[in-house]
Biotite code that builds the C-alpha atoms (Angstrom):
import biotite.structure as struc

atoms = struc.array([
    struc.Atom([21.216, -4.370, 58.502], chain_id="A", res_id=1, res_name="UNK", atom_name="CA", element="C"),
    struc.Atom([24.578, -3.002, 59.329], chain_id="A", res_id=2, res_name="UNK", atom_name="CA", element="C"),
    struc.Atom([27.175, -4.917, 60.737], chain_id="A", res_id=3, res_name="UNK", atom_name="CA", element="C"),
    struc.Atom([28.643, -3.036, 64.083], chain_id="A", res_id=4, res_name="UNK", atom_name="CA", element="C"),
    struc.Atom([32.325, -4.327, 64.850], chain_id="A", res_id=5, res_name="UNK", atom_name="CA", element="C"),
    struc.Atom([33.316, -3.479, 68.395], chain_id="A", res_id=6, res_name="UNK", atom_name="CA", element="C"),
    struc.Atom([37.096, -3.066, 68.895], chain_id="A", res_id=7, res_name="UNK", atom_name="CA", element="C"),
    struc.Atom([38.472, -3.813, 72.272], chain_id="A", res_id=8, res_name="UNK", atom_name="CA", element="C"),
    struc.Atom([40.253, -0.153, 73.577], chain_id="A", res_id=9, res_name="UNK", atom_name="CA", element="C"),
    struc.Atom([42.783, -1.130, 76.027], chain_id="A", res_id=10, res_name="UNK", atom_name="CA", element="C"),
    struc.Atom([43.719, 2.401, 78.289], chain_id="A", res_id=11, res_name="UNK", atom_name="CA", element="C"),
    struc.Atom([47.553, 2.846, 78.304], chain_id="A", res_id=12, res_name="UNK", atom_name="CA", element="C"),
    struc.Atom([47.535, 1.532, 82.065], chain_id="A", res_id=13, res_name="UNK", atom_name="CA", element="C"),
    struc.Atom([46.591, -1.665, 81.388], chain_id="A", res_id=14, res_name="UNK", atom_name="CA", element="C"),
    struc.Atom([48.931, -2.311, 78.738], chain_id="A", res_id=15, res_name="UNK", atom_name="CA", element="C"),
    struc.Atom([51.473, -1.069, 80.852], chain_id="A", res_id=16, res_name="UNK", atom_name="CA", element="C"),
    struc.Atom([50.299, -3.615, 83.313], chain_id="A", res_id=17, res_name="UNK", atom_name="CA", element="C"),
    struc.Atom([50.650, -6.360, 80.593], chain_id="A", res_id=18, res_name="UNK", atom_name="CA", element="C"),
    struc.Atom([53.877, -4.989, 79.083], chain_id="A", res_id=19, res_name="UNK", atom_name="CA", element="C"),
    struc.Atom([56.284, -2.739, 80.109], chain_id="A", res_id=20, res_name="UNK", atom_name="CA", element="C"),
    struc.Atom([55.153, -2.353, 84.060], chain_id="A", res_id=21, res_name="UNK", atom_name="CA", element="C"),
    struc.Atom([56.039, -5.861, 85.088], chain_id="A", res_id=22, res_name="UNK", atom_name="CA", element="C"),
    struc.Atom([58.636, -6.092, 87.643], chain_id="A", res_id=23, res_name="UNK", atom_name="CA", element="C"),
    struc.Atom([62.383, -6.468, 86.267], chain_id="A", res_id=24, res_name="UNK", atom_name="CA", element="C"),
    struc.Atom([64.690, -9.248, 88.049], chain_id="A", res_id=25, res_name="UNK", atom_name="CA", element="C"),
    struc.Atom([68.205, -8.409, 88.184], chain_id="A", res_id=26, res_name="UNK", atom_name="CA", element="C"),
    struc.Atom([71.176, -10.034, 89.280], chain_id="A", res_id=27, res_name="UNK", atom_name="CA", element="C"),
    struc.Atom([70.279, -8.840, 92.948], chain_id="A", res_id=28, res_name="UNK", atom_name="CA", element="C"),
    struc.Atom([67.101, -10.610, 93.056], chain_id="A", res_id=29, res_name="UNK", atom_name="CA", element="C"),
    struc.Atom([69.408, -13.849, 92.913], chain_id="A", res_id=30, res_name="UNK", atom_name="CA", element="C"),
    struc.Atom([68.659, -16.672, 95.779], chain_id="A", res_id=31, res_name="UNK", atom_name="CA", element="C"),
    struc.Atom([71.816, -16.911, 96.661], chain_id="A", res_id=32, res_name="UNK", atom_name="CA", element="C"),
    struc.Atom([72.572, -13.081, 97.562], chain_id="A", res_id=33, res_name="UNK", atom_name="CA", element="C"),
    struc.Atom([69.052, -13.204, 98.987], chain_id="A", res_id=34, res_name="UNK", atom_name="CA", element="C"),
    struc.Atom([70.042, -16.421, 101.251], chain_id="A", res_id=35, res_name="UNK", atom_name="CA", element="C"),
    struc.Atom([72.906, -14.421, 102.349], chain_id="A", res_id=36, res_name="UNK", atom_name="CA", element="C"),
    struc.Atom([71.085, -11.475, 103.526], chain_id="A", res_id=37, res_name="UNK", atom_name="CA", element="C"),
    struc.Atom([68.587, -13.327, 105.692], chain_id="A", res_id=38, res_name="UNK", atom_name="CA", element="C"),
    struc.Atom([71.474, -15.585, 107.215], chain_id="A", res_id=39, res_name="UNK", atom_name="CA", element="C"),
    struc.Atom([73.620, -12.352, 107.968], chain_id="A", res_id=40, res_name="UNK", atom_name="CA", element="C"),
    struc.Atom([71.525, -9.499, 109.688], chain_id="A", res_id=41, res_name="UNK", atom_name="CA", element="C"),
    struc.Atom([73.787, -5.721, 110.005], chain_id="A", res_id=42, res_name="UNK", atom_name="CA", element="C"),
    struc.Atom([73.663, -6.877, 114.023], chain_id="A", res_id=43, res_name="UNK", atom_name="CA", element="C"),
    struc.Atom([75.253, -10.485, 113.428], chain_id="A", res_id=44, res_name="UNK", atom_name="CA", element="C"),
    struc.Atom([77.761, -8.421, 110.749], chain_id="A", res_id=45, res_name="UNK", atom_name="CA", element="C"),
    struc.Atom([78.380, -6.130, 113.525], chain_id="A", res_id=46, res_name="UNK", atom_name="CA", element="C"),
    struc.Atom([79.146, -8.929, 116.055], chain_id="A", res_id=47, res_name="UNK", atom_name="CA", element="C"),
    struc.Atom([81.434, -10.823, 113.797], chain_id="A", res_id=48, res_name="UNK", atom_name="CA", element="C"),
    struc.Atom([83.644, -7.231, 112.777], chain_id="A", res_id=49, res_name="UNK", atom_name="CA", element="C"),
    struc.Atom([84.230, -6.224, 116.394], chain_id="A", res_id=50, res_name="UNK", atom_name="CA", element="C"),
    struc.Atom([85.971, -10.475, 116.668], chain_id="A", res_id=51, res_name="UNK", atom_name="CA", element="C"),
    struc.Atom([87.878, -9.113, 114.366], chain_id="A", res_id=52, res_name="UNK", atom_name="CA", element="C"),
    struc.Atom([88.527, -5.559, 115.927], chain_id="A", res_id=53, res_name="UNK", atom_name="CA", element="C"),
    struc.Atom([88.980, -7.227, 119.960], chain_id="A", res_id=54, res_name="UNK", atom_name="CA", element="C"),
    struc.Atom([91.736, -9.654, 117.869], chain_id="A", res_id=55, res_name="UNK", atom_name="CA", element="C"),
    struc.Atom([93.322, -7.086, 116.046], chain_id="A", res_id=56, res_name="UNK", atom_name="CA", element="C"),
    struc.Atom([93.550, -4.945, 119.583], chain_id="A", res_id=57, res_name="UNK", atom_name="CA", element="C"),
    struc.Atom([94.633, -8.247, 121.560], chain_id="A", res_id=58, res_name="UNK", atom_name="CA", element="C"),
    struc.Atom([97.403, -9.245, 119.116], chain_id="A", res_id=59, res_name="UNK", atom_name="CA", element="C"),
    struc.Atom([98.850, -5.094, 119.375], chain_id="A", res_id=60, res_name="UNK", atom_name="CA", element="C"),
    struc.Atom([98.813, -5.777, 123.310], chain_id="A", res_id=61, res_name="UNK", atom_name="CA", element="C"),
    struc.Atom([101.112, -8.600, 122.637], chain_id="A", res_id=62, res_name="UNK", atom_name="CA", element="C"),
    struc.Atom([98.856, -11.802, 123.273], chain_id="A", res_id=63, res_name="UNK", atom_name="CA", element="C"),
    struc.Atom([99.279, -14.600, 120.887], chain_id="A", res_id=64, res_name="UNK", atom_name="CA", element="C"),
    struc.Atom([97.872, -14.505, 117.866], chain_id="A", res_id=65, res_name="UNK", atom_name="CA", element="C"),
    struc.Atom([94.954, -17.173, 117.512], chain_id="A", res_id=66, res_name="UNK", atom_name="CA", element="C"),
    struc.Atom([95.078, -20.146, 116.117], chain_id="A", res_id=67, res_name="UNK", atom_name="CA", element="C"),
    struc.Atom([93.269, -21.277, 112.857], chain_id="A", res_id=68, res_name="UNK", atom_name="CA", element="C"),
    struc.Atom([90.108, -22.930, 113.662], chain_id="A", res_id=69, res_name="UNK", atom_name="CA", element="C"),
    struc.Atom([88.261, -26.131, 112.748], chain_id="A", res_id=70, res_name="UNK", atom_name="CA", element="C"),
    struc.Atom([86.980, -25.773, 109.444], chain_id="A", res_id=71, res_name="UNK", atom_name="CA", element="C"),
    struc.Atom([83.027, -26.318, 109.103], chain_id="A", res_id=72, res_name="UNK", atom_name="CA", element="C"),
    struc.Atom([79.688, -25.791, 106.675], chain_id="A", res_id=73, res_name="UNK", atom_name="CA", element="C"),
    struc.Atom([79.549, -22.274, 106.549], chain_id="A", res_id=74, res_name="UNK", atom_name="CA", element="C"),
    struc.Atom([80.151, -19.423, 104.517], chain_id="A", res_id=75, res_name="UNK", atom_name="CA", element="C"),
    struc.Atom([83.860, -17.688, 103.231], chain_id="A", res_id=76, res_name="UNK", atom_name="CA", element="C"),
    struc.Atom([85.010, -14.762, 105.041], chain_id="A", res_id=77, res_name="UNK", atom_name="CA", element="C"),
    struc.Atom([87.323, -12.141, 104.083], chain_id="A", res_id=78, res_name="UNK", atom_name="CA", element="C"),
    struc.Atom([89.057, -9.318, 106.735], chain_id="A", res_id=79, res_name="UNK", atom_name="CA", element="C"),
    struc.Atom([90.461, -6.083, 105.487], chain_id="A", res_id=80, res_name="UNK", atom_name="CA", element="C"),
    struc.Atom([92.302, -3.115, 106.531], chain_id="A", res_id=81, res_name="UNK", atom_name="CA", element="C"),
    struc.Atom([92.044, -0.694, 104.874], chain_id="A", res_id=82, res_name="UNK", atom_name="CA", element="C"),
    struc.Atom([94.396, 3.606, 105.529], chain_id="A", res_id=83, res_name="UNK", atom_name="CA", element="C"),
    struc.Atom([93.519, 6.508, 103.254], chain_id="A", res_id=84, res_name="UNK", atom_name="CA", element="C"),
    struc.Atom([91.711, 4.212, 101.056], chain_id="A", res_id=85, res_name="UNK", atom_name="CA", element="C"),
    struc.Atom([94.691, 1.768, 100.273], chain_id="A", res_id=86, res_name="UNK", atom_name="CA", element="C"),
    struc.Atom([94.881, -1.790, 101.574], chain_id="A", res_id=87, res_name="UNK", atom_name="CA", element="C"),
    struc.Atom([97.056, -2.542, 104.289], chain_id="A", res_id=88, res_name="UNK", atom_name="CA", element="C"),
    struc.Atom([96.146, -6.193, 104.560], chain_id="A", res_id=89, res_name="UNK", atom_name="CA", element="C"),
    struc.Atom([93.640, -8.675, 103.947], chain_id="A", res_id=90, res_name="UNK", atom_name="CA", element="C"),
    struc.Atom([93.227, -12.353, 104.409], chain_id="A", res_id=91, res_name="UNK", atom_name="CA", element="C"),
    struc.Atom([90.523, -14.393, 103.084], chain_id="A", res_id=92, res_name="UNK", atom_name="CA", element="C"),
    struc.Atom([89.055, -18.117, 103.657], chain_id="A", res_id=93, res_name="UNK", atom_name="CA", element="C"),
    struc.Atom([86.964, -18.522, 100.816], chain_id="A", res_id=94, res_name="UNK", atom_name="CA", element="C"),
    struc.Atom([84.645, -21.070, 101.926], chain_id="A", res_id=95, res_name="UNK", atom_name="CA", element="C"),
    struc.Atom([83.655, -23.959, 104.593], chain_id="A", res_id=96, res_name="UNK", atom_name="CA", element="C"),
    struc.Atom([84.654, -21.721, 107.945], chain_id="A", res_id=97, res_name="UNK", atom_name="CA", element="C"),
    struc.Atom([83.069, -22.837, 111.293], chain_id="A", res_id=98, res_name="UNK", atom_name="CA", element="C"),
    struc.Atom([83.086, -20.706, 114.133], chain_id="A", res_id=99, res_name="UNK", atom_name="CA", element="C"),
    struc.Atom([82.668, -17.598, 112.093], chain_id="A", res_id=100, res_name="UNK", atom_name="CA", element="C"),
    struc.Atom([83.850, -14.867, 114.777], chain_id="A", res_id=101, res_name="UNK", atom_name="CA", element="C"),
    struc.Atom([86.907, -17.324, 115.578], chain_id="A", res_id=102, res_name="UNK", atom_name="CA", element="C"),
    struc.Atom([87.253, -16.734, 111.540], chain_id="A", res_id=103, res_name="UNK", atom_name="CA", element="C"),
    struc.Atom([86.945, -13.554, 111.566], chain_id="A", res_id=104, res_name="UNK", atom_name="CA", element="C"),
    struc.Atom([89.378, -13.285, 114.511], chain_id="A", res_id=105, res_name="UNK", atom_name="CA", element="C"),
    struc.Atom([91.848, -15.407, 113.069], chain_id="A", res_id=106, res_name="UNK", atom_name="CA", element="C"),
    struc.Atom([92.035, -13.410, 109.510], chain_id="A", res_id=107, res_name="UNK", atom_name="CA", element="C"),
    struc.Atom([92.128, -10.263, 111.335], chain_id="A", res_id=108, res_name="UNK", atom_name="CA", element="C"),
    struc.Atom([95.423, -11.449, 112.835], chain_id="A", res_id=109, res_name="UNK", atom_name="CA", element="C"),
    struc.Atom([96.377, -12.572, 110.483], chain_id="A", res_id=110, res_name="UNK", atom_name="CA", element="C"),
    struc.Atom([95.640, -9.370, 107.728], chain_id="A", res_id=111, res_name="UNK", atom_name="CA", element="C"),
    struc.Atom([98.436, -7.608, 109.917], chain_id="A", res_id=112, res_name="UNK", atom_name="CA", element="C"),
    struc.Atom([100.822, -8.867, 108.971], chain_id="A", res_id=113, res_name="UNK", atom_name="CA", element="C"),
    struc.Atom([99.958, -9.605, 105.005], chain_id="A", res_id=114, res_name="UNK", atom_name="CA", element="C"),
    struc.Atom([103.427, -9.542, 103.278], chain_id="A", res_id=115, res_name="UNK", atom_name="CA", element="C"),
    struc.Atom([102.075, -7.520, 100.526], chain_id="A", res_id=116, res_name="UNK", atom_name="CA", element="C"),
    struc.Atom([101.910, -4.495, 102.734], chain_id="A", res_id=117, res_name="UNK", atom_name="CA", element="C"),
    struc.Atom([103.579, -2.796, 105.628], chain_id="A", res_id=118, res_name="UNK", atom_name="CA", element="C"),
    struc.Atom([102.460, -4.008, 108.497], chain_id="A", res_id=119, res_name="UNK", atom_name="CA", element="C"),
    struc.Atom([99.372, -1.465, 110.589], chain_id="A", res_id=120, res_name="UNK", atom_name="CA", element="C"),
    struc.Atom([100.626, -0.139, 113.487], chain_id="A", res_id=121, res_name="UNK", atom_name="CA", element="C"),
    struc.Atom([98.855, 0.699, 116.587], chain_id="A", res_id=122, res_name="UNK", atom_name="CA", element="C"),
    struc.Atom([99.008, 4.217, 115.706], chain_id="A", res_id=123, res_name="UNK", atom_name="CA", element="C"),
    struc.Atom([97.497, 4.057, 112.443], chain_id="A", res_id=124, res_name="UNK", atom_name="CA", element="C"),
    struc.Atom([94.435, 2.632, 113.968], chain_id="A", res_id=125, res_name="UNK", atom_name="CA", element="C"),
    struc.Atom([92.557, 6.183, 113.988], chain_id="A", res_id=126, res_name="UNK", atom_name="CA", element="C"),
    struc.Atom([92.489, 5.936, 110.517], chain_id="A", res_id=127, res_name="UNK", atom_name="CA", element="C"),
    struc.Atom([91.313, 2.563, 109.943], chain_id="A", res_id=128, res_name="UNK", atom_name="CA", element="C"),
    struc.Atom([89.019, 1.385, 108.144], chain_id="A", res_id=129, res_name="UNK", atom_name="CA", element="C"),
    struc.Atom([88.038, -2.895, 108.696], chain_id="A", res_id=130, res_name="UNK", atom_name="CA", element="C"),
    struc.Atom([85.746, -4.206, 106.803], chain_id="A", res_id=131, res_name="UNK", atom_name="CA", element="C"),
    struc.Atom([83.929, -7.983, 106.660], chain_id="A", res_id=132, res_name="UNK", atom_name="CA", element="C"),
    struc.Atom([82.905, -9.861, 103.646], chain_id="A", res_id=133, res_name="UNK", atom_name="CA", element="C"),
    struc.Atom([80.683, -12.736, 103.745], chain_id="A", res_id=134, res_name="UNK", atom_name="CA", element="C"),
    struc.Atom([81.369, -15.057, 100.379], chain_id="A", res_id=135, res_name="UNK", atom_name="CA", element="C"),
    struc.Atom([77.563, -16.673, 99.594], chain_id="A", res_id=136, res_name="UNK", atom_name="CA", element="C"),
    struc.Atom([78.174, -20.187, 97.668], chain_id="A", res_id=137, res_name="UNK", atom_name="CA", element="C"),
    struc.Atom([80.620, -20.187, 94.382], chain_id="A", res_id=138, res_name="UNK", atom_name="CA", element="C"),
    struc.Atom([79.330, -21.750, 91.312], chain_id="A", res_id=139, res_name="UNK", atom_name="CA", element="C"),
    struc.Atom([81.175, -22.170, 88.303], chain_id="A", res_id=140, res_name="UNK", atom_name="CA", element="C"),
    struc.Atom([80.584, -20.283, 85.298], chain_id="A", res_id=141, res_name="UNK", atom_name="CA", element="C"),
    struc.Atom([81.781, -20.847, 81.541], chain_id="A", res_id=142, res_name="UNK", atom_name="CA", element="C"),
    struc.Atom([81.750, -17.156, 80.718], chain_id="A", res_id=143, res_name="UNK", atom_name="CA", element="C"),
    struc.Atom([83.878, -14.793, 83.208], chain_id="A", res_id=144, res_name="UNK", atom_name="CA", element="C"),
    struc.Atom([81.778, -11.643, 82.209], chain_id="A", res_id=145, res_name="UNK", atom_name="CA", element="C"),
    struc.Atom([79.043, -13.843, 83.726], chain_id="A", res_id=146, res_name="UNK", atom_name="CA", element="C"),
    struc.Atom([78.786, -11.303, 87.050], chain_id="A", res_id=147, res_name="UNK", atom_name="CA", element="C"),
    struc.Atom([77.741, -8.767, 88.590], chain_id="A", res_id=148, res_name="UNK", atom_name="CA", element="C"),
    struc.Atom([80.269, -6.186, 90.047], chain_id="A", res_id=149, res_name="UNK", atom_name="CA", element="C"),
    struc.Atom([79.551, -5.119, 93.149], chain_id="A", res_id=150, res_name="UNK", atom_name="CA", element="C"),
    struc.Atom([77.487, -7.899, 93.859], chain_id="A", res_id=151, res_name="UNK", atom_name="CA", element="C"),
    struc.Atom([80.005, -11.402, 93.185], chain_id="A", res_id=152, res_name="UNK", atom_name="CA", element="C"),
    struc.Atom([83.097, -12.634, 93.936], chain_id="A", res_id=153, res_name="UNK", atom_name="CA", element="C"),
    struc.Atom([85.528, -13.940, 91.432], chain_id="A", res_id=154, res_name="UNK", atom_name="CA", element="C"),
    struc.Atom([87.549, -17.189, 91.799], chain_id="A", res_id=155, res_name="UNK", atom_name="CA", element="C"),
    struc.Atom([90.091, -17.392, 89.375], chain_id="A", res_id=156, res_name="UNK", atom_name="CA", element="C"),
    struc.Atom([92.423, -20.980, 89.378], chain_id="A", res_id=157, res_name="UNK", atom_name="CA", element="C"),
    struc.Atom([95.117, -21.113, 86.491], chain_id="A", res_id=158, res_name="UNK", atom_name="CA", element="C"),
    struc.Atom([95.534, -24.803, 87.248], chain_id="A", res_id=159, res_name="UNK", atom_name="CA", element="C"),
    struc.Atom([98.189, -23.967, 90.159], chain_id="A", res_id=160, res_name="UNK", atom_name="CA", element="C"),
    struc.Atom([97.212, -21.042, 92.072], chain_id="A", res_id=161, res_name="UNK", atom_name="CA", element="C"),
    struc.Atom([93.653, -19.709, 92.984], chain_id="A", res_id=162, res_name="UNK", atom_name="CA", element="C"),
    struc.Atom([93.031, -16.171, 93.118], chain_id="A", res_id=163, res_name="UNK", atom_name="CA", element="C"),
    struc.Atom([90.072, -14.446, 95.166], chain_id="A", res_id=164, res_name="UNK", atom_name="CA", element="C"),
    struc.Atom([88.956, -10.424, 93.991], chain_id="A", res_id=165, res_name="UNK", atom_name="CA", element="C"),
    struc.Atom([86.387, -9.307, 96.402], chain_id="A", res_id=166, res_name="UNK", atom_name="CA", element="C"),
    struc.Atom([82.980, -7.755, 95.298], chain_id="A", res_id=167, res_name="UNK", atom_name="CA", element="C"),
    struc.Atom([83.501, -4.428, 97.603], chain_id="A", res_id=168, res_name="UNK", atom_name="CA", element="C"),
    struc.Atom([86.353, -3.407, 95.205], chain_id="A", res_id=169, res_name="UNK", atom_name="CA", element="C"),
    struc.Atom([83.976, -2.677, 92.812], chain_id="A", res_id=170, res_name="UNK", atom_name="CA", element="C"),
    struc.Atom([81.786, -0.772, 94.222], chain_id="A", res_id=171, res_name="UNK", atom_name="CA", element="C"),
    struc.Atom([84.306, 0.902, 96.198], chain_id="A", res_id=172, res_name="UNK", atom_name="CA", element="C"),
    struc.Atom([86.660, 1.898, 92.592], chain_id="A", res_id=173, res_name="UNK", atom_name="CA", element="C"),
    struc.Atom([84.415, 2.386, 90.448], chain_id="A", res_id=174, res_name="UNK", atom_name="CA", element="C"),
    struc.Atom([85.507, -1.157, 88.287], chain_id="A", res_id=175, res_name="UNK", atom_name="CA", element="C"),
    struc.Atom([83.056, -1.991, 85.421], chain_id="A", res_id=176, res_name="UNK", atom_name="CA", element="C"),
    struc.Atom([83.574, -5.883, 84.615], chain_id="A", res_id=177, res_name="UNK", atom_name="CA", element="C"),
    struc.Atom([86.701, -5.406, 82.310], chain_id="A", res_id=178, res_name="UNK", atom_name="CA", element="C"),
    struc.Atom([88.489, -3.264, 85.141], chain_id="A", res_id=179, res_name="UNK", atom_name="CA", element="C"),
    struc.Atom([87.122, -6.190, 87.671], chain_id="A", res_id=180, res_name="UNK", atom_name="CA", element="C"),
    struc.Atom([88.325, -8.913, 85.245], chain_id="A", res_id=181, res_name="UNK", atom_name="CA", element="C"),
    struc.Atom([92.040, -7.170, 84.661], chain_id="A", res_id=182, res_name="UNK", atom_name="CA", element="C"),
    struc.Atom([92.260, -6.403, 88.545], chain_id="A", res_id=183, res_name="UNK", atom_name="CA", element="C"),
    struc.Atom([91.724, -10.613, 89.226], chain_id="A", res_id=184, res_name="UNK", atom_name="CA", element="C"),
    struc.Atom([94.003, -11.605, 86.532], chain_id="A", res_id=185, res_name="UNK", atom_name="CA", element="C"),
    struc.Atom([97.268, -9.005, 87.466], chain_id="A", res_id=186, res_name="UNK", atom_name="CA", element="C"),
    struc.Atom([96.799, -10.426, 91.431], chain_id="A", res_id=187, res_name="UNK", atom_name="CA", element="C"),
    struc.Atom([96.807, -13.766, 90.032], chain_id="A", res_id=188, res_name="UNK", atom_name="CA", element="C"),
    struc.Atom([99.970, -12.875, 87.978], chain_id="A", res_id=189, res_name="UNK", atom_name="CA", element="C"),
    struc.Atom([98.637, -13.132, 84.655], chain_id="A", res_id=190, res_name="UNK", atom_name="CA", element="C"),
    struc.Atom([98.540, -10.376, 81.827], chain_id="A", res_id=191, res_name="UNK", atom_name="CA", element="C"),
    struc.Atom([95.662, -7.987, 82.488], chain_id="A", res_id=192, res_name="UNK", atom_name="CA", element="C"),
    struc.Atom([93.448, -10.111, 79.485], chain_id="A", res_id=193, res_name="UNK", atom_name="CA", element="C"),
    struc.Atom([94.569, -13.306, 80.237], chain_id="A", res_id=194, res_name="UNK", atom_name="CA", element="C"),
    struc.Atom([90.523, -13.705, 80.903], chain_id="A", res_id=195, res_name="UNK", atom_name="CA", element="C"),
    struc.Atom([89.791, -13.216, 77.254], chain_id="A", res_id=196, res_name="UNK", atom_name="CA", element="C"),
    struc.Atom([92.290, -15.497, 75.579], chain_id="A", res_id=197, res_name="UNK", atom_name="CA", element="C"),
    struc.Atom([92.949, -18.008, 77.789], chain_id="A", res_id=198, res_name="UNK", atom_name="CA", element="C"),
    struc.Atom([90.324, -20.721, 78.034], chain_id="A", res_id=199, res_name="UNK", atom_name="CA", element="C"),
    struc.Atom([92.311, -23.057, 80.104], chain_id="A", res_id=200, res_name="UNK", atom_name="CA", element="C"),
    struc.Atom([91.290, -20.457, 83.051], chain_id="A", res_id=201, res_name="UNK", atom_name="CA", element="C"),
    struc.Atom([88.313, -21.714, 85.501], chain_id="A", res_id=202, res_name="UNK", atom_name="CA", element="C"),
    struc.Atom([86.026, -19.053, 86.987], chain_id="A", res_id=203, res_name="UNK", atom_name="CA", element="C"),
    struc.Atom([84.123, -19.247, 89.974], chain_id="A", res_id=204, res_name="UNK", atom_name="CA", element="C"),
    struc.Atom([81.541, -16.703, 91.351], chain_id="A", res_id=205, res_name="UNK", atom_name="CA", element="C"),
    struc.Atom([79.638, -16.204, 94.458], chain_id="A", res_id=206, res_name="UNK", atom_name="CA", element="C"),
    struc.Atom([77.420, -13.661, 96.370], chain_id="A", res_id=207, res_name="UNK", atom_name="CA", element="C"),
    struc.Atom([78.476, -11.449, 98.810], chain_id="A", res_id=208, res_name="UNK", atom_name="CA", element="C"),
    struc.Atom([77.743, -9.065, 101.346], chain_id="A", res_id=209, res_name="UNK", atom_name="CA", element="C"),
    struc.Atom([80.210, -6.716, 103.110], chain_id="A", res_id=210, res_name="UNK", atom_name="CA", element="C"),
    struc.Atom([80.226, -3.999, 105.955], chain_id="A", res_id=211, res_name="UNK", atom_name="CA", element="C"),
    struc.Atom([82.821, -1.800, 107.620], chain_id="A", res_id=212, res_name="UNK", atom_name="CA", element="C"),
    struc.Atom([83.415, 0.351, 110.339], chain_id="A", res_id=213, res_name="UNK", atom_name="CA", element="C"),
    struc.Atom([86.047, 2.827, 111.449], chain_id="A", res_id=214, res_name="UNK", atom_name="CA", element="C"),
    struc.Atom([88.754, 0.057, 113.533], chain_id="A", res_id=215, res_name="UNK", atom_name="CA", element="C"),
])
């Protein structure tokens, strides 16, 4: 009697279902970012930009600028201004804010008159740009090519100074992680590779989200 040997034929589907057609995470499946998201809807992003617009407006009408509020549990914030697609100011609290719009209000203010740049003027306002960052939680990380650009924050501290590069730079020029990680370490005041041979460096990275509107 012959011996029959039946071999199992698997179609190409169903080892694609087994293999290669399982869903991918990436870096923008993380918790954190996700967190972020569903704390931060494009209305409540909308609300906390135009605290920042009315304070911008209110400060170029002469009123006092506000005063920096009570610190609290929530996330980092981050106003900029942004003419022709160059900064014209920017002022960041990287973490622990309470009131958020009072935040935002307060960094708006404050962006105008950033030392770095020439200060906006009323004028200038037609061409505008502010945009809103939301910082998700940092976490340190031994590696600083351990990020996503686009996507994280850096937090750079040399042991003196600490150092913020927002995530909507990259996105915005184009900066792979070398670019990203030369950008944080020239605003810090380092040489541009400071992040490859110097290990006394700590990083820090977090999620964020971002949105902007004409000012």
């Amino acid at each position: 009697m012959k011996k029959i040997i039946y071999k199992a034929i698997f179609p190409a589907t169903i080892l694609c279902l087994f293999f290669s057609c399982s869903p991918q995470k990436t870096a923008w499946d993380d918790p954190a970012y996700k967190k972020l998201q569903e704390s931060y809807s494009l209305e409540l992003q909308k609300e906390i930009l135009q605290s920042a617009r009315d304070s911008i407006f209110r400060v170029w009408s002469g009123a006092e600028r506000p005063e920096q509020p009570l610190p609290g549990p929530n996330e980092g914030i981050a106003v900029r201004l942004i003419v022709h697609g160059q900064d014209r100011g920017c002022l960041t609290w990287y973490r622990n804010t309470g009131d958020i719009k009072l935040f935002a209000a307060y960094c708006a203010a404050e962006a105008l008159r950033d030392p770095r740049y020439e200060p906006l003027k009323p004028e200038e306002a037609k061409d505008t740009i502010l945009e809103l960052s939301i910082f998700g939680s940092w976490e340190e990380i031994s590696n600083p090519e351990d990020f996503t650009p686009g996507l994280h924050n850096l937090w750079l501290y040399d042991g003196v100074f600490n150092t913020i590069l927002q995530a909507s730079l990259a996105s915005q020029r184009n900066y792979t992680k070398e670019i990203f990680l030369e950008a944080i370490c020239q605003k810090a005041g380092l040489d541009k590779n400071a992040w490859k041979e110097d290990s006394y460096l700590v990083w820090r990275r977090s999620p964020s989200i971002w949105y902007y509107e004409p000012l």
